[in-house]
C-alpha positions as CSV (number, residue, x, y, z in Angstrom):
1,X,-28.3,-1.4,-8.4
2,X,-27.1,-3.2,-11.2
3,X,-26.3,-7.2,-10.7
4,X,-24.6,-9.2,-13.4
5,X,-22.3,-12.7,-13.5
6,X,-18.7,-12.7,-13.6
7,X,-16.8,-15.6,-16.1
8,X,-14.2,-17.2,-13.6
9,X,-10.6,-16.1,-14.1
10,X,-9.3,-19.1,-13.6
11,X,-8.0,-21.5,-16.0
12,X,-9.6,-25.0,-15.0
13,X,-7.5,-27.1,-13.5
14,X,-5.3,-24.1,-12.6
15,X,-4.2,-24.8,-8.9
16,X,-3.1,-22.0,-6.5
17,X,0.4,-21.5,-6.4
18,X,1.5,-20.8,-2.5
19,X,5.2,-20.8,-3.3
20,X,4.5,-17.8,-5.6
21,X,2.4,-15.8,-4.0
22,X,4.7,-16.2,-0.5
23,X,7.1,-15.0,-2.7
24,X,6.1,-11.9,-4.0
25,X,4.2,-11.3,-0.5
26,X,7.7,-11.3,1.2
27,X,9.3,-9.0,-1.7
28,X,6.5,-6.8,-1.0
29,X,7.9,-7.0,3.0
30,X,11.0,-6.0,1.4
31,X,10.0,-3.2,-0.8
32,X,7.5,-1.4,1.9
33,X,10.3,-2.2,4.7
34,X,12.2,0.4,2.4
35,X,10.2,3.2,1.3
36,X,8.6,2.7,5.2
37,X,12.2,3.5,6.9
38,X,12.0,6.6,4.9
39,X,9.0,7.8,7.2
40,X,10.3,5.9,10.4
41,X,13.6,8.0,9.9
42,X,11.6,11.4,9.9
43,X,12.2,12.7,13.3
44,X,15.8,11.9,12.8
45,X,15.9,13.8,9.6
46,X,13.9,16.4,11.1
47,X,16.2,17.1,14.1
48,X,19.3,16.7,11.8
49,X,18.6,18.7,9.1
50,X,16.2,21.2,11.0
51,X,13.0,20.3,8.0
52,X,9.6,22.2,9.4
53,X,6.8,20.0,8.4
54,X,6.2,21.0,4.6
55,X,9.9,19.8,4.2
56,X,8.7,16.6,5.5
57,X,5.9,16.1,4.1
58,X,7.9,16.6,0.7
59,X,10.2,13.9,1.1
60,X,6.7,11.9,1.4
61,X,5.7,13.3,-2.0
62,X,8.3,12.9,-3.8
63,X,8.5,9.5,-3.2
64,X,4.2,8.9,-3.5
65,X,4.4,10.8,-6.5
66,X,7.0,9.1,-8.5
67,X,5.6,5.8,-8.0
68,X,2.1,7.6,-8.8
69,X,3.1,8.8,-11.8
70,X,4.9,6.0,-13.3
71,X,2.6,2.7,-11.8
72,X,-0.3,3.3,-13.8
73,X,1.8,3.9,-17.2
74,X,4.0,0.4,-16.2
75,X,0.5,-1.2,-15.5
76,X,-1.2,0.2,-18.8
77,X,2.5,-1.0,-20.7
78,X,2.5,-4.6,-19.0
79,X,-1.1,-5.2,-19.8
80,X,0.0,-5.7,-23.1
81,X,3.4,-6.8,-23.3
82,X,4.4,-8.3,-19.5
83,X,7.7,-7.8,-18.4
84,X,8.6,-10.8,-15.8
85,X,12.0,-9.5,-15.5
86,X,11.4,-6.4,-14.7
87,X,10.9,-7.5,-11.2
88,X,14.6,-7.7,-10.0
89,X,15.0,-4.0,-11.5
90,X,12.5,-2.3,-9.2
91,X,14.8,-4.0,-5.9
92,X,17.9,-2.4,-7.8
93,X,16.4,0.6,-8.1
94,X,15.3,0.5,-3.9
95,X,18.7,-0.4,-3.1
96,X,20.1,2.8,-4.8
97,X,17.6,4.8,-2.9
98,X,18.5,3.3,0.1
99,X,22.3,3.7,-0.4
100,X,22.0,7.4,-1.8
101,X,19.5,8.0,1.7
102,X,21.9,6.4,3.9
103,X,25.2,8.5,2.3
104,X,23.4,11.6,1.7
105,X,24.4,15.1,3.3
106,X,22.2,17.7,1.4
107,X,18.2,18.0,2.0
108,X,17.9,17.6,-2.0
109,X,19.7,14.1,-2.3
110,X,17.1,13.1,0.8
111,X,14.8,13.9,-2.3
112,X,16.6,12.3,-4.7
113,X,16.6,9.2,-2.8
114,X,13.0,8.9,-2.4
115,X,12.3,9.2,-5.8
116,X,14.7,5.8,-6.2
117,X,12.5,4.1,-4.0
118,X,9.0,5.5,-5.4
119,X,11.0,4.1,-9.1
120,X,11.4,0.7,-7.5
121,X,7.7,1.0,-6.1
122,X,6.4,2.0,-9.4
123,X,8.3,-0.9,-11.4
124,X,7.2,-3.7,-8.8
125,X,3.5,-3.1,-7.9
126,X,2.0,-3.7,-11.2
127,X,3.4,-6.8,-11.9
128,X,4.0,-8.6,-8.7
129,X,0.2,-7.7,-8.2
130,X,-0.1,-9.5,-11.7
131,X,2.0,-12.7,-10.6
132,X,-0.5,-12.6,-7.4
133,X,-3.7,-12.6,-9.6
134,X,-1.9,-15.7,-12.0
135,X,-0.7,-17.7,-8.9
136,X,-3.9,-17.5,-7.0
137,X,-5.9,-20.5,-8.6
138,X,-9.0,-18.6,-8.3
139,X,-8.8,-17.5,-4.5
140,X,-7.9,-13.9,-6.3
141,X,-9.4,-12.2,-2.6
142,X,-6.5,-14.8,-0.5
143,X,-4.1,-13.8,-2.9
144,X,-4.1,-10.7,-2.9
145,X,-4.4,-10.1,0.7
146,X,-1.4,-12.4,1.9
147,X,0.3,-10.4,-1.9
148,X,-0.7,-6.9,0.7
149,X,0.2,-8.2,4.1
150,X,3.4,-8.5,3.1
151,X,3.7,-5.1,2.4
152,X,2.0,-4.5,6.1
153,X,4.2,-6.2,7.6
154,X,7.3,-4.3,6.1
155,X,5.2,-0.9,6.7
156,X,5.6,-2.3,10.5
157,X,9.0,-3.5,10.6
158,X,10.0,0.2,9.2
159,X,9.5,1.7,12.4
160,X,11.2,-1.3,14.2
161,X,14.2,-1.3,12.3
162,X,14.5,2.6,12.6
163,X,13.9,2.4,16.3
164,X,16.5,0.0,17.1
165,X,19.1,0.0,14.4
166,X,18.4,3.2,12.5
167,X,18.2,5.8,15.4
168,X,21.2,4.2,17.4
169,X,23.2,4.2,14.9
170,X,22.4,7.6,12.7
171,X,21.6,8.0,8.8
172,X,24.4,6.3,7.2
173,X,23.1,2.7,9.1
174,X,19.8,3.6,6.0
175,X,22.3,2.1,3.7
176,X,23.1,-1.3,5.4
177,X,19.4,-2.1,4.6
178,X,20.2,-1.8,0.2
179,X,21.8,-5.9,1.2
180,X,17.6,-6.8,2.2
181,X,17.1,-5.2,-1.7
182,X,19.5,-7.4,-3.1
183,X,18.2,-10.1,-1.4
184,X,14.9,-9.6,-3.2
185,X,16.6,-9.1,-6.5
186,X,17.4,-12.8,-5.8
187,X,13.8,-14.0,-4.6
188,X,11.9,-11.8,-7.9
189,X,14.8,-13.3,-10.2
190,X,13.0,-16.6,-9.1
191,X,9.4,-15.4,-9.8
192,X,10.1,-13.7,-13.1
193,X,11.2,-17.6,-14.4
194,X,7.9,-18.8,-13.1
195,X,6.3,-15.7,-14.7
196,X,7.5,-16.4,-18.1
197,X,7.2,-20.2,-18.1
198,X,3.2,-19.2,-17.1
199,X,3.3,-16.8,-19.9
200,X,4.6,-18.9,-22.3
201,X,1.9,-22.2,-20.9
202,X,-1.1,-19.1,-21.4
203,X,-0.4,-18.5,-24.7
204,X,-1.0,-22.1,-26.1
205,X,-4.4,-21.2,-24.4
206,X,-7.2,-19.6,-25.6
207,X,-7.3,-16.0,-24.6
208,X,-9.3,-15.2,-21.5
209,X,-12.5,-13.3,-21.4
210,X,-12.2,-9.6,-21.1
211,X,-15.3,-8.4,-22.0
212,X,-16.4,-5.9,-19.4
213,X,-19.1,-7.4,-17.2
214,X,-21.1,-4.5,-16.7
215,X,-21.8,-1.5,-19.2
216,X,-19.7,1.3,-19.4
217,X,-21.2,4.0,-17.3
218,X,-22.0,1.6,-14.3
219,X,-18.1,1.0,-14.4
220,X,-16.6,4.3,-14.8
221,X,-19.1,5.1,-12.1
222,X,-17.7,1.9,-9.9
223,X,-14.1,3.1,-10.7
224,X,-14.5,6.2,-9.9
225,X,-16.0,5.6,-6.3
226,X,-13.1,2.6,-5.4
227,X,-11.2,5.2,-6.0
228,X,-12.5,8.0,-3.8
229,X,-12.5,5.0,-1.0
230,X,-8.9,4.2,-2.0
231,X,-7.9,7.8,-1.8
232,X,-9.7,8.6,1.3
233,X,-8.7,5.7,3.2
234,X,-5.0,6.4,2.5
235,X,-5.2,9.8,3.0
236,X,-6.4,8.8,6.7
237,X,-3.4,6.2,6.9
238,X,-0.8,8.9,6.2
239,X,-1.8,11.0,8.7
240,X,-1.2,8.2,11.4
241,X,1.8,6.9,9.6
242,X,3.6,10.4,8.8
243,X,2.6,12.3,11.6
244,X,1.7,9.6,14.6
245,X,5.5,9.6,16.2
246,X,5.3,13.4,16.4
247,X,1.4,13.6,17.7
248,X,2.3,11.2,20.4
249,X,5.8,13.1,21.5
250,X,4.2,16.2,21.3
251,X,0.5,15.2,23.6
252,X,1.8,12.4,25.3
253,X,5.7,13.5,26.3
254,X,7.1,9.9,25.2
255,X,10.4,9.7,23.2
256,X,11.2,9.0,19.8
257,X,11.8,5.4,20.7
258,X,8.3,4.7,22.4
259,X,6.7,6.5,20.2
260,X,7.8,4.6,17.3
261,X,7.1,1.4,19.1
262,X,3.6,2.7,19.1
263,X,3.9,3.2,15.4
264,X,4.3,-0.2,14.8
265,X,1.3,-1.0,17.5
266,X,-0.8,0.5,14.5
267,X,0.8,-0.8,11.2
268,X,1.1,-4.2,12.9
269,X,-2.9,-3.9,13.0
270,X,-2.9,-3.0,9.2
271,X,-1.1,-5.7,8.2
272,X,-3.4,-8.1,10.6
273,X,-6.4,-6.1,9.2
274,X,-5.1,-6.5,5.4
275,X,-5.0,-10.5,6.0
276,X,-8.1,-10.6,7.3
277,X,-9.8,-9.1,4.7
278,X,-8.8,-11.1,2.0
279,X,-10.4,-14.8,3.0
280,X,-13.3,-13.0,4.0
281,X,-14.1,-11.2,0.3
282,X,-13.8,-14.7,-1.1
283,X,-16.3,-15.9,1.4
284,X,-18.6,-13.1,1.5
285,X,-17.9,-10.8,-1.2
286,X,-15.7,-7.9,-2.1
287,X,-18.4,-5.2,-1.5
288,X,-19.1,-6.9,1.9
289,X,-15.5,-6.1,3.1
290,X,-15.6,-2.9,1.9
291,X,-19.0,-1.7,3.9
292,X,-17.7,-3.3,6.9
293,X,-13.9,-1.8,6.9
294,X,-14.7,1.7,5.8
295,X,-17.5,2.4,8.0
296,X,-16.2,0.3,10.9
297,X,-13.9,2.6,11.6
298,X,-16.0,5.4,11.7
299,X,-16.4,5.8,15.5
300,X,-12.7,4.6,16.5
301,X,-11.4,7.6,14.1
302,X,-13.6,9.8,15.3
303,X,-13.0,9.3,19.2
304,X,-8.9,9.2,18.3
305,X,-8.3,12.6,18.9
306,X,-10.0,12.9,22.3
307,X,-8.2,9.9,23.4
308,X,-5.9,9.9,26.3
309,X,-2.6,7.4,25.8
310,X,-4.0,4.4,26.8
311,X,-7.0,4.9,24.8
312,X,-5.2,6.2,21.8
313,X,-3.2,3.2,22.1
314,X,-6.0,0.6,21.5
315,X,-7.9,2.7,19.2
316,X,-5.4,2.6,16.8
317,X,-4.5,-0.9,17.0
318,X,-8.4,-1.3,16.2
319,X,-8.5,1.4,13.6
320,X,-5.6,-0.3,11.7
321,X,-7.0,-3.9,11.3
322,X,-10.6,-2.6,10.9
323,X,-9.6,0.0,8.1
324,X,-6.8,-1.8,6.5
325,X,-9.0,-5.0,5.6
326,X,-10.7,-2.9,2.7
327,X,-7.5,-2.6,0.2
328,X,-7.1,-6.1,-0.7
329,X,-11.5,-6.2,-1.3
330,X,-11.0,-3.1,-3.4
331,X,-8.3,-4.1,-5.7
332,X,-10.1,-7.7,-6.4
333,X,-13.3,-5.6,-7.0
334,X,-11.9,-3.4,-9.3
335,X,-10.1,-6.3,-11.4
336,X,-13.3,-7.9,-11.6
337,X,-14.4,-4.6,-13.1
338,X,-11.7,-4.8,-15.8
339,X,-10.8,-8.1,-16.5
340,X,-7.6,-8.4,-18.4
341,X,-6.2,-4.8,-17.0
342,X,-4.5,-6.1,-13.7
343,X,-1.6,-3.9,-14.5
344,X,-3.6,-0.8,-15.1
345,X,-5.6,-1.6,-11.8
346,X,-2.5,-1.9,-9.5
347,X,-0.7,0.9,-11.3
348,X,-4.1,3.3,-10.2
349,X,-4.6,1.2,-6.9
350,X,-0.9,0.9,-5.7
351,X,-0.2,4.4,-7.6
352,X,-2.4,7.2,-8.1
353,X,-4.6,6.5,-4.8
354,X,-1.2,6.4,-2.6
355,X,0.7,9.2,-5.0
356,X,-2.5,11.1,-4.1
357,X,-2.3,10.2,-0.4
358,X,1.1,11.8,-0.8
359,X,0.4,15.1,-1.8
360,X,-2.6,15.2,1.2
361,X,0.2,14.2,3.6
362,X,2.2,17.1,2.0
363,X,-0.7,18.9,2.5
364,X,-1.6,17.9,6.1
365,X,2.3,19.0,6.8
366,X,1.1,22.3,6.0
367,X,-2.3,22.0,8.1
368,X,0.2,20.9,11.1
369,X,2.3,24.1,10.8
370,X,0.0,26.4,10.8
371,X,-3.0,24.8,12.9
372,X,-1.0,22.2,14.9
373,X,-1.3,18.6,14.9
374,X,-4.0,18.3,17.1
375,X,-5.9,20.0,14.7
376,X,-4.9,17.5,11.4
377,X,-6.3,14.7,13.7
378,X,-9.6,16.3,14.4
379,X,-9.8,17.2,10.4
380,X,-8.6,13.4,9.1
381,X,-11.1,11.7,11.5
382,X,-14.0,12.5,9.4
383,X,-12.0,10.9,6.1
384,X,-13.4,7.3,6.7
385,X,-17.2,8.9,6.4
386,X,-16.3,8.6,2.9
387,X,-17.5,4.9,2.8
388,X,-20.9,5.3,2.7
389,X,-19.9,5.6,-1.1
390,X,-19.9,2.5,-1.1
391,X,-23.5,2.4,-1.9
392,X,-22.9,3.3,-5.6
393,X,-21.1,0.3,-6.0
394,X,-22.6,-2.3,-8.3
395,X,-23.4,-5.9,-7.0
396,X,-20.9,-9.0,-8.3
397,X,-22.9,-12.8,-8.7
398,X,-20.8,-15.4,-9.9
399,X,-21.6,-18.8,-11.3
400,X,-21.9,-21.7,-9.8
């Protein structure tokens, strides 16, 4: 395999900016809070409006597929001419999703409202990812780990909030949550001053180094295979986070309360899982993280669908930090990759891999239909097998 040394990204001197990074972390609470209610909400929706599965599983890709579609073109864009202000724009645009969700009657403006929220996804991934990478002093694997468990821990709050606020209270209570967006707006108004004061310190600077550190096919090669992990991994993840509630009502008998507590039991691991990861790429290297996470949770996956409640319980708290510790290793290894493309990385990381993981989920709607759900669970177990691709990745040395 091919070994080669990385130039450091940071600027000497440069120290790591908490204040930052804790504040685009928490606006990432806030923005997968949102677009997570939209799944916590789905049995709701689904007794309400009488949607079979596909119809579900449509709402999921219209919102996945928005934000896929427009992340990696906003990444690509920003790469070359940042936009620090265009942070408080993508909570505007979640707030109107929200609002539309929370006041709408017809299936069609559910859809509409997703597609808000995937806009405000699409708008703040690549360059709150960005601000991360800046702020991070050279602990890129730290910062972009506590950058991702704040969106865990909003992907785990969703189901809360729906449990206890949501479901008591019916849709239109979807709209109350458009005052967290504007509360964002405020915090990313805030970070797109600090952006541009950066920018504008950067560019008395010498340019950085982005020369690719390995040769061309080695990295297509290495993109192509984070990817594939990326893709595979959150394929897995939205089968447990679309389908989980209704899996659990439907083997175990428990309501729509318990088994959304039980959702949470499993994106509360992610976000433990996604911490975790971080500190320990930095330590040990990126590649490390990934072997361990992906093919750790091999046997736990694989056992799930035999599992009886107890059993099911614990495996998926121990699937969810085990898998979920890979993402924030895979996006640091892939900027490494391409120096000087954050954008383009977290529009294809935060974009296409989870717009992708949206049509599967779409997909796996289908597969529940026709097969049951029982049977999707059997079929996604074998997903994390993919990490043996991990193999083909190439090895990163630094200096020093």
């Amino acid at each position: 395999m091919t070994t080669t040394a990385l130039p450091s990204a940071a600027h000497p001197g440069q120290k790591t900016a908490f204040a930052v990074i804790f504040a685009v972390a928490f606006c990432h609470l806030i923005n997968d809070v949102m677009q997570y209610l939209l799944a916590a909400i789905y049995p709701l929706l689904k007794a309400d409006y009488g949607l079979d599965f596909v119809q579900i599983g449509l709402l999921s890709f219209t919102f996945q597929v928005t934000a896929s579609l427009l992340q990696p073109v906003i990444g690509i864009y920003t790469d070359k001419r940042p936009l620090p202000y265009s942070l408080p724009v993508a909570a505007a645009c979640s707030a109107v999703g929200l609002i539309i969700l929370g006041l709408a009657q017809d299936y069609w403006l559910l859809l509409v409202g997703s597609a808000f929220i995937g806009l405000g996804s699409a708008i703040f991934h690549p360059e709150s990812s960005r601000v991360a990478r800046l702020a991070s002093g050279g602990r890129h694997g730290l910062a972009q780990s506590t950058f991702q468990v704040g969106g865990n821990i909003g992907s785990a709050l969703g189901p809360i909030l729906a449990a206890f606020v949501v479901l008591p209270r019916g849709q239109a209570s979807v709209a109350w949550f458009a005052i967290i967006s504007i509360v964002g707006m405020a915090v990313l108004s805030w970070v797109g001053r600090w952006y541009a004061a950066h920018l504008r310190d950067a560019s008395k600077r010498p340019p950085a180094n982005t020369a690719l550190p390995f040769d061309k096919r080695t990295t297509v090669i290495a993109l192509l295979v984070l990817v594939m992990l990326t893709l595979s991994k959150h394929t897995y993840m939205a089968g447990l986070g679309n389908y989980f509630t209704f899996y659990t009502m439907d083997k175990f008998g428990v309501d729509v309360q318990m088994s959304q507590l039980l959702l949470f039991v499993f994106l509360g691991a992610s976000a433990l899982g996604a911490f975790i990861g971080g500190p320990i790429g930095d330590r040990f290297g990126a590649k490390f993280v990934i072997w361990f996470s992906i093919l750790g949770a091999v046997p736990f996956a694989l056992v799930l669908p035999y599992a009886d409640f107890t059993w099911t319980v614990v495996l998926v708290l121990v699937i969810g930090v085990v898998l979920s510790s890979a993402f924030s290793a895979i996006v640091v290894f892939a900027q490494e990759l391409m120096p000087g493309r954050i954008g383009m990385i977290a529009g294809i990381f935060f974009g296409f891999a989870f717009g992708m993981a949206g049509i599967a989920a779409a997909l796996l709607g289908a597969l529940a239909d026709s097969h049951g759900l029982d049977f999707v669970f059997r079929v996604t177990s074998y997903l994390p097998l993919f990490g043996l691709l991990t193999v083909f990745l190439p090895e990163m040395k630094r200096r020093g």
